[in-house]
PLY file of the C-alpha trace (Angstrom):
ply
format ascii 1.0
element vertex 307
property float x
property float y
property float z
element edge 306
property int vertex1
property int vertex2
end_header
-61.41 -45.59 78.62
-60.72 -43.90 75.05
-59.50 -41.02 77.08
-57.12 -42.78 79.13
-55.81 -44.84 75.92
-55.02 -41.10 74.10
-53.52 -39.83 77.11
-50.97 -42.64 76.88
-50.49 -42.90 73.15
-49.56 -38.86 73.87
-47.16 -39.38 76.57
-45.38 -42.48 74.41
-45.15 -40.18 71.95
-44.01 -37.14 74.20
-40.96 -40.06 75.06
-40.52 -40.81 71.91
-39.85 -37.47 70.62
-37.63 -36.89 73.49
-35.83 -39.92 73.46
-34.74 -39.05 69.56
-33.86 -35.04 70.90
-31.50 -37.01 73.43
-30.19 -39.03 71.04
-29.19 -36.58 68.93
-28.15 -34.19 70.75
-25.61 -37.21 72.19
-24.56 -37.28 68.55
-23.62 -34.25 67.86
-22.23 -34.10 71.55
-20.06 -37.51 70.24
-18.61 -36.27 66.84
-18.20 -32.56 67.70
-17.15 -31.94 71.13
-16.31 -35.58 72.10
-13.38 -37.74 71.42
-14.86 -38.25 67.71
-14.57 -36.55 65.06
-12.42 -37.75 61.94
-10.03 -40.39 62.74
-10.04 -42.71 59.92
-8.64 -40.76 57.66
-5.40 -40.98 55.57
-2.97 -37.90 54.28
-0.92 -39.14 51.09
1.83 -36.80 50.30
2.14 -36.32 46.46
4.46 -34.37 43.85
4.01 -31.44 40.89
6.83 -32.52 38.76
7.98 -30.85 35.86
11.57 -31.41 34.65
12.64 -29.07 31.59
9.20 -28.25 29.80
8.54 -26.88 26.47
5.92 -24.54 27.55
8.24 -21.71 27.96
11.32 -19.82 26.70
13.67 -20.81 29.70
13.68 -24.14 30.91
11.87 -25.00 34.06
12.29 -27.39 36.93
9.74 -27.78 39.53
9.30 -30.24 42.26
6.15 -29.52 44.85
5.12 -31.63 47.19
1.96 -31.83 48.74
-0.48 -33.37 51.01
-3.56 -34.87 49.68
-6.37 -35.84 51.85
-8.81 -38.61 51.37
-11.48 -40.24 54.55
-11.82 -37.13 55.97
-15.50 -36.35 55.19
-17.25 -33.58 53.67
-14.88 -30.76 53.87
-11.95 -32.94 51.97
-11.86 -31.15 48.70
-12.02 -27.63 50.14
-8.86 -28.74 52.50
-7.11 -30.46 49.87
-7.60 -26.66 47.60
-6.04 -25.09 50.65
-3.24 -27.06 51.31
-2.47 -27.55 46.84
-2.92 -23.99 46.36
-0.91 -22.96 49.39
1.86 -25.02 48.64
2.33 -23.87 44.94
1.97 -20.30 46.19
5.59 -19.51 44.91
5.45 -21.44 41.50
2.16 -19.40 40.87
3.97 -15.90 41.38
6.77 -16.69 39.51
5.70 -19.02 36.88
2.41 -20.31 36.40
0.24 -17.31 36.49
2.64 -14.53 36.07
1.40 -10.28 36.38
2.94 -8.31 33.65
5.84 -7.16 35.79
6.82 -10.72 36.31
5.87 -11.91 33.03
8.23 -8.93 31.57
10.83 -10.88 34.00
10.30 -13.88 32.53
12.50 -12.60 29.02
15.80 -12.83 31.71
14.70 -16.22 32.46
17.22 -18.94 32.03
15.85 -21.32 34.38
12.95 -21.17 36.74
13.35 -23.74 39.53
11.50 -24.58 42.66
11.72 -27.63 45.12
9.02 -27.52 48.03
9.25 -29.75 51.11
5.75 -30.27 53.03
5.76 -31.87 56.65
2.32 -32.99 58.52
3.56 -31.67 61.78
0.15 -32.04 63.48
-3.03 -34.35 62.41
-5.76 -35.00 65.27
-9.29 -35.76 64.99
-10.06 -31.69 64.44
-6.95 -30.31 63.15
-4.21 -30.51 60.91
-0.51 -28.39 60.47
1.26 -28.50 57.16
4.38 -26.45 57.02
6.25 -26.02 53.50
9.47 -25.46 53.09
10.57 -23.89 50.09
13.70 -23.35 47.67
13.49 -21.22 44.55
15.02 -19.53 41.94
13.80 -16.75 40.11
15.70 -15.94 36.35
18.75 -18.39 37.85
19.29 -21.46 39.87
22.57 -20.86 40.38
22.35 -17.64 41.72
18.90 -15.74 42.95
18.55 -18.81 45.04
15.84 -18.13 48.21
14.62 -20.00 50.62
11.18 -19.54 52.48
8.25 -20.75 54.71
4.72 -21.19 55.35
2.23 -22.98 56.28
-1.57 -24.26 56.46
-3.53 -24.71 59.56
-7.03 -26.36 58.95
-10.14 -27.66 60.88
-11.63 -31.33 59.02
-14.31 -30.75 61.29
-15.79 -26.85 59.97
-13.32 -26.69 56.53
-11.83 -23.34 58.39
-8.30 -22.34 58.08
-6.73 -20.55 60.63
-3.99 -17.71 59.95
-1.89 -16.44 63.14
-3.60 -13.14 63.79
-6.79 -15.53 64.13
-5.54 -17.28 67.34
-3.23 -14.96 68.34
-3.01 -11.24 69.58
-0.12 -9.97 68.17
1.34 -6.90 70.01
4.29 -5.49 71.85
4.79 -8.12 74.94
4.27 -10.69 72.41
6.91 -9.49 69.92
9.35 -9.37 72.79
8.83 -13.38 73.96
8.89 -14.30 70.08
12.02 -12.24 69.69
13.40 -13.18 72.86
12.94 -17.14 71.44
13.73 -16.63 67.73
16.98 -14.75 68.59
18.30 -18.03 70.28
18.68 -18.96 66.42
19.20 -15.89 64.34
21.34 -13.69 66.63
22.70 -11.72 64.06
19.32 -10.43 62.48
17.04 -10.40 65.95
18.85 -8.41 68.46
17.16 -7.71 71.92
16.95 -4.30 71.61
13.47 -1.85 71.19
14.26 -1.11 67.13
14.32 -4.54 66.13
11.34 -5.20 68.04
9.33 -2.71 66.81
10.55 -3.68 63.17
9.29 -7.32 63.55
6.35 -5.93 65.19
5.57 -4.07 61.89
5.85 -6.67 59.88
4.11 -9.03 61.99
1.43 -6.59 61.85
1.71 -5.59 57.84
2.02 -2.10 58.66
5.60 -1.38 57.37
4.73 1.40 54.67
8.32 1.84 53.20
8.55 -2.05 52.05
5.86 -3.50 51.77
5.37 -2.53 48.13
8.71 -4.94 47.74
8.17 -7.59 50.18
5.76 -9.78 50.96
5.37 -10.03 54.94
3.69 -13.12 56.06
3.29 -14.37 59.65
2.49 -18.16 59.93
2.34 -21.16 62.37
2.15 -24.54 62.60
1.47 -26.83 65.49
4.05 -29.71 66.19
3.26 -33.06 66.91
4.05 -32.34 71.09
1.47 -29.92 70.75
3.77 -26.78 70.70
3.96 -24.19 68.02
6.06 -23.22 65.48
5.29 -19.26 64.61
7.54 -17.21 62.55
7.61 -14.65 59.37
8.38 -14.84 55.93
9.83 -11.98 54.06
10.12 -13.00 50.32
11.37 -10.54 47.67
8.58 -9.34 45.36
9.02 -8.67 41.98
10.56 -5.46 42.54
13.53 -6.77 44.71
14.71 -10.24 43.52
17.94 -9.86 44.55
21.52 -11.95 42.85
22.87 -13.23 46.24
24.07 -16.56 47.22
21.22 -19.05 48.51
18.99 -16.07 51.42
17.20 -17.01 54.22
13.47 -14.91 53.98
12.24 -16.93 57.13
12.29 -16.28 60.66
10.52 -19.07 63.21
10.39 -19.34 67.31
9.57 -22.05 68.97
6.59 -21.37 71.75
4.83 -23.49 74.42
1.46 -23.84 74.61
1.77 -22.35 78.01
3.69 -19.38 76.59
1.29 -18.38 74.33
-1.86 -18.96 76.75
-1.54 -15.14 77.43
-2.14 -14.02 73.77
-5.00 -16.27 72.81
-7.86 -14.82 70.80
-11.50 -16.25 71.47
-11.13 -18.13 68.02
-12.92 -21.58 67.86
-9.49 -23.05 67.09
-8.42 -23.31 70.74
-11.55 -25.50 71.94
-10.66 -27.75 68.90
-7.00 -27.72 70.07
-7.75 -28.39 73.44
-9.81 -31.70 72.73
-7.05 -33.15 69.84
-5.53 -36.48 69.99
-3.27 -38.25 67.58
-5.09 -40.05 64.50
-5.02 -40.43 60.96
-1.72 -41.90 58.92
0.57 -39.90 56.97
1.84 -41.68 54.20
5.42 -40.65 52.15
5.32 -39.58 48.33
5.73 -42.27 46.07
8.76 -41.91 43.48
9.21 -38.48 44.95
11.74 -36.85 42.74
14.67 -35.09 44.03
15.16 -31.40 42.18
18.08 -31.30 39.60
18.84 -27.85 40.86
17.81 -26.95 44.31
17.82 -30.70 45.79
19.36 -31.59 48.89
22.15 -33.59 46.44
22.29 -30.81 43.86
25.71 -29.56 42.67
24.40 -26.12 42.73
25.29 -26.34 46.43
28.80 -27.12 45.89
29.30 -24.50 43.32
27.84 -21.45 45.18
30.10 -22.53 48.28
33.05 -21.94 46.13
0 1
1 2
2 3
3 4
4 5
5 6
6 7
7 8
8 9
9 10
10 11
11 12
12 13
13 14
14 15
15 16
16 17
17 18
18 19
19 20
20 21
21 22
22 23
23 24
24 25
25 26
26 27
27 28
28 29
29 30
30 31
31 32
32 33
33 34
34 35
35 36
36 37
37 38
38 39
39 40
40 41
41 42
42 43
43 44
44 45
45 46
46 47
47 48
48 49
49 50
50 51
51 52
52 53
53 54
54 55
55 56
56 57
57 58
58 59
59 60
60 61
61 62
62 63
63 64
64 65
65 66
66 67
67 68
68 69
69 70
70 71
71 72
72 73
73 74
74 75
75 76
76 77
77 78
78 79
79 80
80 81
81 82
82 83
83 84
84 85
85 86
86 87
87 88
88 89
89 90
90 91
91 92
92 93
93 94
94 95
95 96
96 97
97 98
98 99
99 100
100 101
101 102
102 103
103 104
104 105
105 106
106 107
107 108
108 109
109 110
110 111
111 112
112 113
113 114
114 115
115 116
116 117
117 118
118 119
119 120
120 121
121 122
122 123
123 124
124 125
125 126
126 127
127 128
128 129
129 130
130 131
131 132
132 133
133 134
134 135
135 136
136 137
137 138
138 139
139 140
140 141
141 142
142 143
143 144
144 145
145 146
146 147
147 148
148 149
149 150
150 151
151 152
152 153
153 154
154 155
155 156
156 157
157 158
158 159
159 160
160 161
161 162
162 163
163 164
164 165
165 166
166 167
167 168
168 169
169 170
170 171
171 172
172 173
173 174
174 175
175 176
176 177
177 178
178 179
179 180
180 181
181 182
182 183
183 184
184 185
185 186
186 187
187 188
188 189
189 190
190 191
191 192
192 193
193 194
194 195
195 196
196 197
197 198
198 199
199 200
200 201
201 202
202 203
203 204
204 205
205 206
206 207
207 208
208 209
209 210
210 211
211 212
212 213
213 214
214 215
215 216
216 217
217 218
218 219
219 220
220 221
221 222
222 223
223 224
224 225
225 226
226 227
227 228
228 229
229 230
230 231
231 232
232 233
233 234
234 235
235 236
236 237
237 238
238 239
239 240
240 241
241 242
242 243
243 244
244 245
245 246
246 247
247 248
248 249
249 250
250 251
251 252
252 253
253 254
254 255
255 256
256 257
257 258
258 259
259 260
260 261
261 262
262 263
263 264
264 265
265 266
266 267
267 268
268 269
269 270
270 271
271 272
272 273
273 274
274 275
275 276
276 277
277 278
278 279
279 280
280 281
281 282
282 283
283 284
284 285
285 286
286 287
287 288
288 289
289 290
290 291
291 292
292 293
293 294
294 295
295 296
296 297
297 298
298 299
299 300
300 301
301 302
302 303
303 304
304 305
305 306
């Protein structure tokens, strides 16, 4: 009888243990590869204001916005790092935390001034797209005026960020759909022939030896809300080659399909997550977001350098 009685205590057990191993595993099944993940979370866009400081020699006038995140579990703070330091990329080069070359730039300085734009283009339950949109000034606002991209591409789920070389293979056939697309906008810089191909392809790449001691060549992306992608270059003057020109474009963007860039995917983890997103979370606009003096949408500087 005391036999019997331990062989059932063991095989409640036995279903016990296995009933918590199914449960768990449902769990995990739930939050990670199911419809869960973070959806209750809330992205409030806020500002880096400085208007005419005393800190330095020249005056300065910076306006950065930002996304901050908050409900999005235990990866927030990393993500909200990413997406502060990424958007005040610019300010830090220039201003903030200068090299010596720059910082021997600084003496020419009349005005530093910088006005970045940030748009949530894509928040699911696994993935979020900030691109930043940038004006700036080195030395003089109303000349030296450029304006520039990038972006941040982040999983809530793993605290990852993705660059474009990570979810896409970059190569020849690929440069010729993403010229093919971008020269619908900028006809007069991307021609369709073989050298400007191989030029983007370079700089896609990082491999252009001649400049890239004076530029800085960065691909980016950013998912849109319809689920297609936004992937282009930035090629922003370094130190070396601030230039005095009326207000220059350093950005180049195509728009792609999903189904476009199916033949190029990598095997990186972002695609499953991609795959799986749906809609959630709630963007919420900067409060009192200030307008810059200089580089603003209303600014006079416009006006003047139209002249």
């Amino acid at each position: 009888m005391k036999e019997v009685q331990a062989k059932k205590r063991k095989v409640i057990l036995g279903a016990a243990v296995l009933i918590l191993l199914l449960g768990t595993a449902a769990y995990v099944l739930l939050h990670m590869a199911g419809p869960g993940g973070c959806r209750n979370y809330t992205v409030q866009k806020e500002q880096y204001f400085v208007e005419y400081s005393e800190k330095y020699e020249y005056w300065d006038v910076v306006t950065v916005e930002y996304p901050v995140l908050s409900g999005a579990g235990e990866w927030e703070e990393t993500l909200n790092g990413i997406f502060y330091d990424t958007a005040m990329d610019k300010v830090n080069y220039w201003h903030l935390t200068p090299d010596d070359e720059v910082r021997k730039l600084q003496e020419e300085y009349s005005i530093y001034s910088s006005d970045v734009l940030c748009q949530v283009t894509f928040h699911s339950q696994y993935l979020m797209s900030v691109a930043f949109h940038e004006t700036y000034a080195p030395i003089s606002p109303v000349w030296y005026v450029h304006k520039t991209q990038r972006s941040a591409n982040v999983n809530l789920m793993t605290g990852e960020a993705y660059e474009l070389s990570d979810i896409l293979r970059i190569d020849d056939d690929f440069m010729r759909l993403w010229c093919e697309r971008a020269g619908e906008d900028y006809p007069d810089v991307i021609l369709g022939d073989d050298d400007t191909r191989e030029t983007f392809l370079q700089w896609f790449l990082g491999g252009d030896e001649e400049l890239k001691d004076f530029f800085f060549f960065r691909p980016f992306f950013y998912v849109m809300e319809d689920g297609e992608f936004m992937v282009g270059i930035s090629i922003d003057p370094n130190v070396r080659t601030v230039v005095h020109h009326r207000a220059m474009e350093n950005s180049f963007v195509a728009r792609l399909t999903e189904q476009e860039l199916e033949p190029y995917r990598t095997e990186s983890e972002f695609w499953k997550w991609y795959d799986q997103s749906q809609t959630t979370g709630e963007v919420l606009p900067c409060e009192d977001r200030k307008d810059n003096l200089w580089l603003g949408e209303e600014s006079s500087v416009w006006d003047y350098l139209e002249r």
